[in-house]
C-alpha positions as CSV (number, residue, x, y, z in Angstrom):
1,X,86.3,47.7,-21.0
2,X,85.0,50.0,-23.5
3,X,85.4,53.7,-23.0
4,X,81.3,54.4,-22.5
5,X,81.6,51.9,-19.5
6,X,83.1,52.2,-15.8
7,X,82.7,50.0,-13.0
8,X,80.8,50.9,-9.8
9,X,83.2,50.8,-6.8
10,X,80.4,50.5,-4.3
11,X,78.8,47.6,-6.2
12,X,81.8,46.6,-8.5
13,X,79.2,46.3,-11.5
14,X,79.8,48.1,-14.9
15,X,77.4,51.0,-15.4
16,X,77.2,52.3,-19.0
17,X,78.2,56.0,-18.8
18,X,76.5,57.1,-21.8
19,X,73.2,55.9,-21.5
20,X,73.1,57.7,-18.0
21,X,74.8,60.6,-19.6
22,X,71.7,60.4,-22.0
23,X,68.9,59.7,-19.3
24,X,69.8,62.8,-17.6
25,X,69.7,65.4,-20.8
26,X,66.4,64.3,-21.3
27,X,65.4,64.3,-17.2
28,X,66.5,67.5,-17.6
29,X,64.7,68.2,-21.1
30,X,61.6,67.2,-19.5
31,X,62.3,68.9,-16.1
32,X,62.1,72.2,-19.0
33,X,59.0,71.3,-20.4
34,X,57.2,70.7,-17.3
35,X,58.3,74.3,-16.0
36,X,57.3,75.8,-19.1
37,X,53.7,74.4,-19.0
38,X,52.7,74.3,-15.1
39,X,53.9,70.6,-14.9
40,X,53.6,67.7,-16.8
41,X,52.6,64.1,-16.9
42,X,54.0,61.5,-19.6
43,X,53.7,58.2,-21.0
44,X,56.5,55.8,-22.8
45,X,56.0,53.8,-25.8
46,X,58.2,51.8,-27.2
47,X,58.7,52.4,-31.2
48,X,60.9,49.6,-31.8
49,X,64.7,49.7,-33.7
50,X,64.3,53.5,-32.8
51,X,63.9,53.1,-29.1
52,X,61.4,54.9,-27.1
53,X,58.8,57.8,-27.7
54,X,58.1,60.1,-24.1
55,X,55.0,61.8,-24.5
56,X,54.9,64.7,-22.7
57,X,51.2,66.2,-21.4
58,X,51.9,69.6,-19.8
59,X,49.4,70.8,-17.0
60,X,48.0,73.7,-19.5
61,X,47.4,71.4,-22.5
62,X,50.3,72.2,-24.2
63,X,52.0,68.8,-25.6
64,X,55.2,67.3,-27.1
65,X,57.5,63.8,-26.7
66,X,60.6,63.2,-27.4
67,X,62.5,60.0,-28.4
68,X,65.2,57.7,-26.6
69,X,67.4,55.2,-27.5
70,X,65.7,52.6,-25.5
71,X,62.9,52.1,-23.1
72,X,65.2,51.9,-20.0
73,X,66.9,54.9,-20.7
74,X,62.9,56.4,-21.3
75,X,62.2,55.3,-18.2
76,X,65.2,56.0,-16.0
77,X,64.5,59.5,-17.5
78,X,60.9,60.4,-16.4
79,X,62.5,58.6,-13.3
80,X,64.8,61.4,-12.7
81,X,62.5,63.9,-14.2
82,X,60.3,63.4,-10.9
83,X,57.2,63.3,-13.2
84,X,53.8,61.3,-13.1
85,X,53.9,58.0,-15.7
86,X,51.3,56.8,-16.9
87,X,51.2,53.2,-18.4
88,X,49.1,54.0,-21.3
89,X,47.9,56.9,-23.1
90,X,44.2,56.3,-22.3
91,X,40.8,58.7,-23.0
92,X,41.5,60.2,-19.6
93,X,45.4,61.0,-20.2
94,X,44.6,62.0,-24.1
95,X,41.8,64.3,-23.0
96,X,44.5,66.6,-21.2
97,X,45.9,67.6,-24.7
98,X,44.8,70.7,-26.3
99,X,45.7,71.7,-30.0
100,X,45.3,74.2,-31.6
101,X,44.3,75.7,-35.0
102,X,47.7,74.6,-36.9
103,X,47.0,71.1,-35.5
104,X,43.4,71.0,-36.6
105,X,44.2,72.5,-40.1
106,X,47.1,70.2,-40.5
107,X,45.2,67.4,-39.5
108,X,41.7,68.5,-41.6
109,X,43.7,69.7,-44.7
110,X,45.4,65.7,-44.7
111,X,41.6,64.3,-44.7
112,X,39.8,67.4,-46.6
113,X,42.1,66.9,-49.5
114,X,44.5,69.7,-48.4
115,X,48.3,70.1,-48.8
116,X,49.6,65.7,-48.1
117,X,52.6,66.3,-45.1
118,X,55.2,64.2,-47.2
């Protein structure tokens, strides 16, 4: 067996330590964010090769994601996290974001002929 796997002596199946050591830094990572901004509510994507995006909605607007190696470790995550999922990031779920001024100017200056964000 390799050295990221042990079996489960209540099931006798092989459990992939890592990927559960990984689900619960970000359970916990979101567990953070949704402290910081009054609760939260997210939504996973998958991104391909790369994994998994989490995007995070706080209750007061405030917003961020973070990325996993794979969905099911994305999902066992906002699992443990204890937060609400939802299946897509829809008008209703994207209205709950609020920016602010260095999102709008970032995102104005790319289409007013501002500063490119290579």
């Amino acid at each position: 067996m390799a050295d990221t796997e042990q079996t489960d002596e209540t099931t006798g199946t092989a459990r992939d330590t890592g990927a559960e050591r990984k689900a619960a830094r970000l359970a916990r990572q979101i567990r953070a964010f949704a402290d910081e901004h009054g609760g939260a509510e997210g939504q996973v994507a998958y991104i391909g090769e790369r994994g998994a995006r989490i995007v995070l909605v706080g209750a007061d607007g405030g917003w961020g994601d973070l990325v996993a190696p794979s969905c099911a470790i994305a999902e066992d995550a906002v699992k443990r996290s204890g937060i609400t999922v939802h299946e897509e990031f829809d008008g209703e779920f994207a209205a709950k974001v609020r920016t602010g001024p260095y999102e709008w100017k970032r995102m104005a200056g790319i289409q007013l002929g501002g500063p490119r964000n290579d």
